[in-house]
N, C-alpha and C positions, 0 to 999 in steps of 0.2 A: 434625509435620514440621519438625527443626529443621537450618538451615544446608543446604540440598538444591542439589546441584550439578546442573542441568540443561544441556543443549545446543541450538543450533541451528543445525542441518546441512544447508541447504540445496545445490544443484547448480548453476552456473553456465552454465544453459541455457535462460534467459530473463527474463523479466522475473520481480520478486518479485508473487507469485500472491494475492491475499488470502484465501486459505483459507491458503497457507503464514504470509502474515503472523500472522492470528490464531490460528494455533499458536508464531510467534515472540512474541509479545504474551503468552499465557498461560506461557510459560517463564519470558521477563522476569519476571513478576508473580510467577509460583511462587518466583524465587532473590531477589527485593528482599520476599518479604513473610516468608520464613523466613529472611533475614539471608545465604543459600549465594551461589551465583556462575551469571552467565549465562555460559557457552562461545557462540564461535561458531568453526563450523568449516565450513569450504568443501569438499564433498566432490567434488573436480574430478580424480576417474581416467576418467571417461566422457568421452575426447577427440572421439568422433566426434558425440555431440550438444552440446560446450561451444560458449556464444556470444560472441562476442569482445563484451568490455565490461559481458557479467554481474554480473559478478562488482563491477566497480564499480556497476552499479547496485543491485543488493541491500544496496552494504554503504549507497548514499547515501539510500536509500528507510527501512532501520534508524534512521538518524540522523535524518531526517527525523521520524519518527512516535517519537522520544524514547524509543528501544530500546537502548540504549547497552551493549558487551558487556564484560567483565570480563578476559575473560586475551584471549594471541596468543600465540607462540612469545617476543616477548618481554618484558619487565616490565608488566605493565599494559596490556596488549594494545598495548602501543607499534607492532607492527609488524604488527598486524592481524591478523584473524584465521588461526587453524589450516589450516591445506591439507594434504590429502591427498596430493596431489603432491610434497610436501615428506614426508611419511611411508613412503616406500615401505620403505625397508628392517627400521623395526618390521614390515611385512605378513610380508615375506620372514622375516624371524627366526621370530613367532610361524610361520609355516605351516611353519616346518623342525622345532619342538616336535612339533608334530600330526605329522608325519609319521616323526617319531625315537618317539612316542610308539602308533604305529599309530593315532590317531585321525584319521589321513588318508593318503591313496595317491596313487600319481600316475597319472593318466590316459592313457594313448595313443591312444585315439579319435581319427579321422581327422576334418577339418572339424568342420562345426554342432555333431557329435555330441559332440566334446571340450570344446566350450564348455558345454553347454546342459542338461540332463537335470534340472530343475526340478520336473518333472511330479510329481502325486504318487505317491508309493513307489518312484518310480524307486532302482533298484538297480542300480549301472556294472557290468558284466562286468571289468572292469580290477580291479574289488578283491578279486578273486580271484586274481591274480597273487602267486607265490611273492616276498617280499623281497629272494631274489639273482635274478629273474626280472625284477623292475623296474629293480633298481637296473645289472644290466647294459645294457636298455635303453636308458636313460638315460646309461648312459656312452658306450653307442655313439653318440647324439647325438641320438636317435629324441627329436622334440618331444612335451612334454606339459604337461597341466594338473595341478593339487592338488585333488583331490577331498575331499571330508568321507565317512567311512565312518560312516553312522546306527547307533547302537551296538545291543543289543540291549534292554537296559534303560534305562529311562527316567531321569533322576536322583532318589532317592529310591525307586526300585525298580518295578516294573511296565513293561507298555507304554504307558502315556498321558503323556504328559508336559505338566504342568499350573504351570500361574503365575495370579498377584493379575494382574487389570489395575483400577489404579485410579477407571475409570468404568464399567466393561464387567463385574467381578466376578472369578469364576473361569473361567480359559479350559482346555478341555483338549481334548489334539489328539494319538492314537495314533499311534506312532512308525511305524507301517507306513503311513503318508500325508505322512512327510519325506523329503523325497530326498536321495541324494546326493549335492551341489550343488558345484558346482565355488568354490572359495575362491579359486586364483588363476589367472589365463587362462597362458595358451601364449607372450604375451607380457611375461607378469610383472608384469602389473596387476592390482589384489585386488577382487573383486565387492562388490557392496554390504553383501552381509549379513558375508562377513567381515570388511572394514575397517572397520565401523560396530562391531562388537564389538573388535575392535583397539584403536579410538581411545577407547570407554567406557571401559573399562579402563583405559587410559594416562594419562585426562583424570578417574577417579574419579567417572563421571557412575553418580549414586546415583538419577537418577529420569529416565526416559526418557519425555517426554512428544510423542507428534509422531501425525499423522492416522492414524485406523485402516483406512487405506490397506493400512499396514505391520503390522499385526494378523496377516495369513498370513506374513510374517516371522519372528514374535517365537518363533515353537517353534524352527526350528532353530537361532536367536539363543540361543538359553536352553541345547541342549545344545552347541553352540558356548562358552559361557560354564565350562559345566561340564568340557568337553576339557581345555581353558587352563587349569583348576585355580582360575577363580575364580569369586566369588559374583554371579549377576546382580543389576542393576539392577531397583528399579519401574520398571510397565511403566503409562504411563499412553495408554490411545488413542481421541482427538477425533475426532470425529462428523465428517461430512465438510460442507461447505458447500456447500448449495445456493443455485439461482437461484430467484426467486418463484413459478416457478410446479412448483416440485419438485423441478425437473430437476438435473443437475449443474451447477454454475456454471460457465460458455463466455462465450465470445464473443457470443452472441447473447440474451444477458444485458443490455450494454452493455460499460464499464469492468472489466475483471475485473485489473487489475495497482494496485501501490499508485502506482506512479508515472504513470498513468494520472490518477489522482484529483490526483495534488501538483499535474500539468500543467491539469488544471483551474480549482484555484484552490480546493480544501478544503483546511483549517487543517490538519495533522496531528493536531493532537490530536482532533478534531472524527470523523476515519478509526480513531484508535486507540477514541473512544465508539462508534461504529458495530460495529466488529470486537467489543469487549468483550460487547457483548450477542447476541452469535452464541450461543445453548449455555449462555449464562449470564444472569444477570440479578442487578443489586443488588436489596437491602435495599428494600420500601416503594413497588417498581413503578417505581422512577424511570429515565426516560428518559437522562437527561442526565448524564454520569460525568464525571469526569477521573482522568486516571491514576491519583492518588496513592490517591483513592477506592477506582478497582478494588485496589491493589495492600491497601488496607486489609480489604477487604470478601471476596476472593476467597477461593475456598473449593473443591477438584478435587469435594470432594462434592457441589455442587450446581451442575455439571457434566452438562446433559442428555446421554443415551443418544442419542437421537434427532437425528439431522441437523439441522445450523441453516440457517436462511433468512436472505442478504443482500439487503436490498430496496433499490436504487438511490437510491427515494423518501424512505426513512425516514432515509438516510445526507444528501439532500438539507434535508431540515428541522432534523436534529441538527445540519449544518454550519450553518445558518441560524443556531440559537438560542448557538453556541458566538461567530459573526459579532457578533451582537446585542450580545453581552458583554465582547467585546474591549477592550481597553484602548485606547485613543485613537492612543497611540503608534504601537501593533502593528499596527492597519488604517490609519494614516496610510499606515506603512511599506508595507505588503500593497499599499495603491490605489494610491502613487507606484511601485512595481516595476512595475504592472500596465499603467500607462498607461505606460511606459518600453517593457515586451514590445510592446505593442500603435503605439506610434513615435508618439503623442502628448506625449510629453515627452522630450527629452534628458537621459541620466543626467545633465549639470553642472546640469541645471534643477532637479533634486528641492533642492538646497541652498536658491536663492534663491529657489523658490515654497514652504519648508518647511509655511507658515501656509497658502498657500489648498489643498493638496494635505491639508492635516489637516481644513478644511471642506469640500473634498469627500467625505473617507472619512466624516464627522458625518454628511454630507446623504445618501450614499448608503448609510448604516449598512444601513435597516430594508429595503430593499429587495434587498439581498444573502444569498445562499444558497452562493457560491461568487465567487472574485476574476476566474475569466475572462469574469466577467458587468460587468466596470466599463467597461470600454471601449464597448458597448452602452449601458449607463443614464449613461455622464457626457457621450455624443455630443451632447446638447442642448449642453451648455455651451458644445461647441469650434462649434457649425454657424456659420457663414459668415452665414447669410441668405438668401433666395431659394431656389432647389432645390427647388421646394414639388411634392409628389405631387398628382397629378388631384384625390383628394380637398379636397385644402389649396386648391388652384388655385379649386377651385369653390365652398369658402364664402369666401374673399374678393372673388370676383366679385359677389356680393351687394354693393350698393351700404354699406349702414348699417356692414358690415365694413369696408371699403375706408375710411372715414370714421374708422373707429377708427384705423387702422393710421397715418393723416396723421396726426390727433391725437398717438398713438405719437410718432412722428417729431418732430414739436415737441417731445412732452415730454422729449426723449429729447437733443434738439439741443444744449445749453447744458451739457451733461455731465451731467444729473440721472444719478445711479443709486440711489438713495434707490426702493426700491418702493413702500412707501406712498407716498410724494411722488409716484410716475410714474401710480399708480392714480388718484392724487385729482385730477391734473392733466387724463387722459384719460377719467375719467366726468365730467368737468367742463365737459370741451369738448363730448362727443358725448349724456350723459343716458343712453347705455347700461351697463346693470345682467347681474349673472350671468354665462351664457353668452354672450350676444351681448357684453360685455365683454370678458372673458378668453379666448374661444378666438381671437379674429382676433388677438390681445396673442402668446399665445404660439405661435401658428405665424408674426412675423413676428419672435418673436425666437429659436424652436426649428427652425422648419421641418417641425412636428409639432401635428396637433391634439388629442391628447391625449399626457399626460406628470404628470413629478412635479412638486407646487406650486413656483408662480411665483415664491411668495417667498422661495422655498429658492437657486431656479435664477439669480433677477436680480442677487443678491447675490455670487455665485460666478461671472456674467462679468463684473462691474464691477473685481470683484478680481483675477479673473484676467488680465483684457486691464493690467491696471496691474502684473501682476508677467511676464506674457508675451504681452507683445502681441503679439509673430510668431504666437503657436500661438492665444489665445484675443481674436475677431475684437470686436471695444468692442460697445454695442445700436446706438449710431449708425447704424455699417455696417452692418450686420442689417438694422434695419428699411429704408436707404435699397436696398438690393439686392432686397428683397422689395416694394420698391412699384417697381421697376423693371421686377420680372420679371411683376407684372399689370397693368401700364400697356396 
């Protein structure tokens, strides 16, 4: 498969879906690993289900997960991608061939019935109509649709009409079970199956890879190709994505859109490893991809048959171990956005706390799986003091705790922030060891009796309260607020 121009034709009627994604993801990968071109075309003639601002977000959700498309209407897809809406009068032209060519008629059918005739075998009473029978109708002004007339033989000869699909095998689907499907409506917009051959055509798409969804499509696509006088496209069609427990992927799943996951707080690429292993799998069992991998490794033949399973959990761990690996920069960056969303920082702050915001993303590396989890595990840092839960309330009401917590408070008085210095100060005063040390320590400087280590946490307010002391409160105050509130 050399240089294969693939497309990605999604609808702008909602959010990008992750079973569409990981059919944009395996195109990608199809045109960067045989050298051809990723299309993306927006197929927006369905005005009455389009959602305002789709269309932006599909294209920002691509970019996001490092899907980046090749043409648009102009140089370098400078003006973004293809739109159908922008194509009508290629529809109109080709369906005026078909119809100069008798390999379509035009409809008069009143309401639904004009529209609609899908079914299979259906056969319109209208293409029985004489050619000056139609064509005065139509001049008398009688509305109609363009119909496809199902020819009688097959291409290639017979009644079955048969195509390669490249996961699926050989499809074959007797002509007496395709209808005669309307191509363009009453109001001179072109249905799916005819614009989608239209734009093949016109855009040279040599391999048509997209959900076998579209599977009971591809027969009257194929003698549609053959009307037009040209050669169809491979026809490749992906298994459909389920939820864990079989079902079709929904809502009730969780997360089902990609921008769902971005607002999260998973990495893109971490989304692009999860999707890749829907249906597929590298080389040697391995978990963990990165794009350049899949695009290395990927192969349409070992492409399961069988329906793949997105499991929330396992999308959760891969973001984990992608977290783990991050370069230092890239999750400094990730945790200062984070705690920006979340109004613990001022964007003019991410500058001058640059260093203590890169020691929190260090400290909270291991313990993230996703970014909207930082504002949660970095709250010890920013707590006040005091605030203490029933729990907290009641092991410092133990005397020997309370005893700790003074100690604290001295050692704590004269600016110490040095933690081993504060440790050796406060087992030195009190003789308390382990637990009865450190938990009364850090719920008078967390607010929490259990939490991540101390000497991670003591380090990162000393720092913090000296590059923002409005937002992160010094131990001083801490601990003088927390022997107030069990006084």
């Amino acid at each position: 498969m050399s240089g294969s121009r693939v497309r990605f034709a999604p609808s702008p009627t909602g959010s990008l879906h992750l079973g569409n994604a990981r059919t944009a993801l395996f195109n990608w990968v199809v045109a960067r690993a045989s050298g051809g071109a990723f299309v993306l075309r927006i197929e927006d003639t369905d005005t009455e289900r389009e959602q305002e601002g789709s269309e932006e977000g599909i294209l920002r959700d691509l970019s996001w997960l490092g899907l980046a498309w090749d043409e648009g209407p102009g140089a370098g897809g400078s003006d973004g991608p293809y739109r159908q809406s922008e194509r009508l009068d290629g529809y109109a032209a080709a369906a005026g061939r078909l119809l100069e060519s008798k390999a379509a008629f035009r409809c008069f059918c009143a309401g639904e019935a004009g529209e609609s005739g899908r079914a299979a075998g259906h056969r319109d009473p209208c293409r029985a109509l004489t050619e000056a029978e139609s064509a005065s109708r139509a001049a008398a002004g009688q509305p109609s649709a363009v119909r496809f007339r199902v020819p009688a033989r097959a291409p290639g000869g017979g009644a079955v009409v048969r195509f390669a699909d490249r996961i699926h095998g050989e499809v074959a689907v007797p002509l007496a079970q395709i209808p005669d499907a309307v191509l363009v409506r009453r109001d001179l917009r072109p249905t799916y199956n005819f614009a989608v051959v239209v734009d093949d055509v016109a855009m040279r798409i040599d391999l048509v890879l997209r959900g076998d969804d579209h599977l009971s499509n591809t027969p009257l696509q194929v003698l549609l190709y053959a009307a037009l006088g040209e050669r169809p496209p491979e026809f490749g069609h992906l298994p459909m994505v389920l939820g864990p427990d079989g079902e079709r992927l929904s809502k009730r799943h969780g997360a089902t859109s990609v921008s769902a996951w971005r607002e999260r707080g998973v990495p893109g690429e971490a989304l692009v490893n999860a999707l890749a292993l829907i249906g597929w799998a590298p080389a040697h069992d391995r978990t963990i991809v990165s794009l350049d991998d899949v695009v290395h490794e990927f192969d349409l033949s070992r492409v399961s048959r069988s329906a793949g399973i997105f499991d929330p959990v396992k999308l959760e761990w891969i973001s984990a171990q992608h977290i783990h690996a991050m370069p230092l920069p890239r999750i400094a960056r990730e945790v200062g956005e984070a705690l920006v969303r979340s109004g613990r920082l001022e964007p003019a702050a991410l500058g001058t706390a640059a260093a203590w915001v890169a020691s929190v993303a260090e400290f909270l590396r291991p313990a993230l799986s996703h970014f909207d989890q930082v504002p949660a595990l970095v709250e010890p840092v920013f707590h006040p003091g005091g605030a203490l839960g029933d729990d907290e309330r009641k092991i410092l009401a133990d005397p020997p705790a309370r005893t700790v917590v003074e100690a604290l408070a001295a050692a704590v008085a004269n600016g110490v922030a040095d933690w081993p210095a504060i440790k050796a100060g406060v087992q030195g005063a009190t003789g308390a060891k382990g637990k009865a040390l450190f938990q009364p320590i850090r719920i008078a400087i967390t607010g929490r009796a259990h939490g991540r280590e101390l000497d991670g946490i003591v380090p990162l307010v000393a720092l913090g309260h000296g590059r923002l002391p409005g937002a992160v409160p010094s131990l001083p105050e801490r601990v003088a607020r927390t022997l107030a509130e069990i006084e």
